[in-house]
N, C-alpha and C positions, 0 to 999 in steps of 0.2 A: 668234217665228215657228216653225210646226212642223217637225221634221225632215223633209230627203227623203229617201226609200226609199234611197238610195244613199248617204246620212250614217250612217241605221240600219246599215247590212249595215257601213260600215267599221267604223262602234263596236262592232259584235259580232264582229269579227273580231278587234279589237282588245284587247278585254275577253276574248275565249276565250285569247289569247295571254298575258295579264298574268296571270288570274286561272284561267280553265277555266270554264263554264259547269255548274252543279249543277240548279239549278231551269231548268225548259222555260217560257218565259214566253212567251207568243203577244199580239205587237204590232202587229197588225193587218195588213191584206193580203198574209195567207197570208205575215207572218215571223214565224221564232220563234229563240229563243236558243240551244237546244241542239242540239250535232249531234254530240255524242259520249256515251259514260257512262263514270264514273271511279271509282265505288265501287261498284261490279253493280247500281246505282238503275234504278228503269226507264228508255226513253227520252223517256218524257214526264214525268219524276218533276218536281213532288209528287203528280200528278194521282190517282193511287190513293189516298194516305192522306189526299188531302182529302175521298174519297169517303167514306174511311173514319169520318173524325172529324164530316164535316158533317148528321149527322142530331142534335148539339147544338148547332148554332150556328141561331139565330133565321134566317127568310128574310128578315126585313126589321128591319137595326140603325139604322132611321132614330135620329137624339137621341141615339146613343149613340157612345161613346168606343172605340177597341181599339188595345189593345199586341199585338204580333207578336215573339217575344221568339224571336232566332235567326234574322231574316228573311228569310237569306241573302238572293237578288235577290228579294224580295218578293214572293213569289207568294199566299202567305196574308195580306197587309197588303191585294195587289188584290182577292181576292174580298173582303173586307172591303167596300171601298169599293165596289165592285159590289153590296154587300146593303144599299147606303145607311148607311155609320154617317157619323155628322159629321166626325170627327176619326180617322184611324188613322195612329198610330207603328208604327214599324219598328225594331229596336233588332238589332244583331250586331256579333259581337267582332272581326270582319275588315274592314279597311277594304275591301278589295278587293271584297268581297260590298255594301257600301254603297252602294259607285261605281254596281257593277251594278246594285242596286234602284234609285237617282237615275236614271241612264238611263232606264234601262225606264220611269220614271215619267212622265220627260219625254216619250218617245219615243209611250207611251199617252194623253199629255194628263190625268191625273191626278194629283190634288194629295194626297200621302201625307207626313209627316215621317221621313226614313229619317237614323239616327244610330249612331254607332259607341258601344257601351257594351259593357263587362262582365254578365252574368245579375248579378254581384254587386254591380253597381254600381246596381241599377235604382231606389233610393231617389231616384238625382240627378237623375233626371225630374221631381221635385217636384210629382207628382200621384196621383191613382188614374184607373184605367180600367173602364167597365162590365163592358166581356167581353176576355179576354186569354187570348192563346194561347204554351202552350208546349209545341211541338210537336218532337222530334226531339233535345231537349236535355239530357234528365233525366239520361240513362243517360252522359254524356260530364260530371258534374259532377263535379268531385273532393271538393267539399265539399257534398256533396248538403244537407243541411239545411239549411245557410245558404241555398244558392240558392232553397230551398224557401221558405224565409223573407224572404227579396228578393221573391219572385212575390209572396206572399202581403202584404203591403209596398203592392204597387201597385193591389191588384184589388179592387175597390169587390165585384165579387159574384162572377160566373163566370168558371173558367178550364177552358178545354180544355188535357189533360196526353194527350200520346202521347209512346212509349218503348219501347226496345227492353226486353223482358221477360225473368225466366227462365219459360218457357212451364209450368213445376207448377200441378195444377190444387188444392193443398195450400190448406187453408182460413187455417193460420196463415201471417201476414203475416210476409216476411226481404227482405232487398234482397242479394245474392251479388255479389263484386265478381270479375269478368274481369280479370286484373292486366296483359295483354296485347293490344292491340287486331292485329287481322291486319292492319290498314290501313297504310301507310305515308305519309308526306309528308316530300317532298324528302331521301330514304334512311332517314328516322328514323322508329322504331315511334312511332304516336301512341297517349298513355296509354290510360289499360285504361278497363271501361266498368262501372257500377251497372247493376246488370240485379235490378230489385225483380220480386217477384209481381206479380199484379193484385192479390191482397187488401194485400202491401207498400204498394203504389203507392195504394190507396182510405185506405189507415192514415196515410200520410205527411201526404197533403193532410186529411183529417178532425182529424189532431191540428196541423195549421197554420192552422185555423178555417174550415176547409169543411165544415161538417158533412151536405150533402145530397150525396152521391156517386153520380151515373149511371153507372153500364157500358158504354161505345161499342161498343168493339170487344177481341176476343182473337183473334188469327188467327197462330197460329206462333209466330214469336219478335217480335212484336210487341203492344201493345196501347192502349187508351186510355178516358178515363173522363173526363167532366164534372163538374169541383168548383163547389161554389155555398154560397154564405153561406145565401143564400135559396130556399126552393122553389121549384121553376123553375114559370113559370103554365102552360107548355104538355109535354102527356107527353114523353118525349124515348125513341127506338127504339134500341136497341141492334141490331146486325149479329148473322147466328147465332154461339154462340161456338165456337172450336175445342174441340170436346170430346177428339178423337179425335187428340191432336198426332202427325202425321209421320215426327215424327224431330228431331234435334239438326241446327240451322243452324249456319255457323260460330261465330255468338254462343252459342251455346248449348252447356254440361255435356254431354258422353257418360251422366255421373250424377249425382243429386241428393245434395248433402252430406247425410253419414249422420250429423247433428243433426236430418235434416227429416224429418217424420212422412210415410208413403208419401202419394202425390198421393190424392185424391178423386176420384168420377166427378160429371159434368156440372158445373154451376155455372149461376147466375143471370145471366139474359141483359140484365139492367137490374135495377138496385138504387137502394135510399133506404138506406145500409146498417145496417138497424137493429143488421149483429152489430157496428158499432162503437157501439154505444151505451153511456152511458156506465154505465147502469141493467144491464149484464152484467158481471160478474167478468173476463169476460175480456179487456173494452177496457182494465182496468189493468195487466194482467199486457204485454197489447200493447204499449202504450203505456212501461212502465219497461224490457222486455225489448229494444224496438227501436230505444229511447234508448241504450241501455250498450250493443248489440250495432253500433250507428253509430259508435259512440265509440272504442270498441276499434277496428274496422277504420280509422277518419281517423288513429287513432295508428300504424297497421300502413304508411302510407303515408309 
């Protein structure tokens, strides 16, 4: 039996009280989940960065499979099912976030699997997925590779990767680690954060077996890009990029570590990226340099 509007409103009261309400989930007749912000996200957050990321994801996933890797209350598992794919997982390390996306599932009359797992545990799913998102997660791994490795593990072909960046528009690819997050939860500083390049972030997933890299978006201290085993059939648009950056956000270096070569102007609004190719000198130099420069910083930790 469906819920009634007056069941919803107590569960979201109830759910804001245990947990806090992150993702704005709109459950039909004008309810929606959020009514506060807790980490300066917008008020209707994800709704921006789904703008952001959704000129890779097909308009119609009929036949096809997605993982939501980070799901918190599901808002990227819904659009999913809303673009028709058959089957979409939900997967997050928080119970609390689970509960939320169950709700909201039920509350929408939508059939989603939402599950409590680790990024590192994503093998015990025991399958692959066509299209898989990992959205908002990269930059909070402490073992970035492995996770990296875990993604690439479950993804039959495409993954959308958004991540807080270091905004350099520098060609050579580094990942900078933030040892300090500003953020707090329940008094305690939550750990520090990986904040790769864009061209890092294109390097990571090309040498995890993505070899076809799109450019979504670079906007400030964020950005994101479409990994694909296979060439995708339809062109895919990238947003214009931030050439011109701002300023330092609080994610963001006042200076660029003086190992990095000064930043570049402009950059490529969508790539295949042929400078990782393997036919250049310098995808090995990449490739060994940003293995041992990983290695050293997991040991630094």
């Amino acid at each position: 039996m469906p819920l009634s509007e007056s069941e919803i409103k107590a569960r979201i009261a109830d759910l804001e009280n245990q947990v806090g309400w992150y993702q704005d989930i709109h459950l039909g007749n004008g309810l929606r989940t959020k009514s506060r912000v807790f980490w300066g996200e917008d008020p209707d957050h994800p709704r921006a960065r789904w703008q952001e990321i959704a000129p890779g994801v097909p308009a119609d996933l009929s036949g096809m499979s997605v993982l939501d890797i980070g799901c918190n209350a599901g808002f990227i598992a819904f659009e999913a099912k809303a673009r028709g794919a058959d089957y979409v997982c939900g997967v997050d390390l928080k119970p609390g976030y689970i509960e939320q996306a169950k709700f909201c599932a039920e509350a929408k009359g939508v059939d989603v699997d939402f599950r409590v797992l680790d990024v590192y545990e994503l093998e015990k799913l025991g399958r692959q997925f066509d299209f898989v998102f990992f959205v908002g997660i990269l930059y909070h791994c402490r073992h970035l590779t492995v996770a990296i490795d875990q993604v690439s593990s479950v993804a039959k072909d495409r993954v959308i990767v958004e991540s807080a960046i270091d905004p350099s528009n520098t060609p050579t690819p580094y990942v900078r680690f933030v040892r300090s997050s500003q953020f707090e939860e329940r008094g305690r500083k939550l750990p520090g954060h990986w904040h790769p390049t864009m061209s890092g972030m294109e390097a990571l997933f090309a040498e995890a077996g993505f070899p076809h890299i799109h450019r979504l978006f670079k906007i400030g201290g964020r950005g994101g890009v479409l990994a694909a085993r296979n060439p995708c059939p339809t062109p895919v648009v990238s947003l214009e990029p931030d050439a011109s950056h701002p300023g330092p956000t609080p994610h963001e270096p006042q200076t660029r570590p003086s190992d990095v070569p000064p930043a570049t102007p402009g950059g490529a609004k969508t790539s295949d990226p042929s400078h990782l190719s393997p036919a250049r000198p310098f995808s090995f130099s990449l490739r060994h340099s940003l293995r041992e420069q990983l290695k050293k910083r997991i040991r630094w930790l």
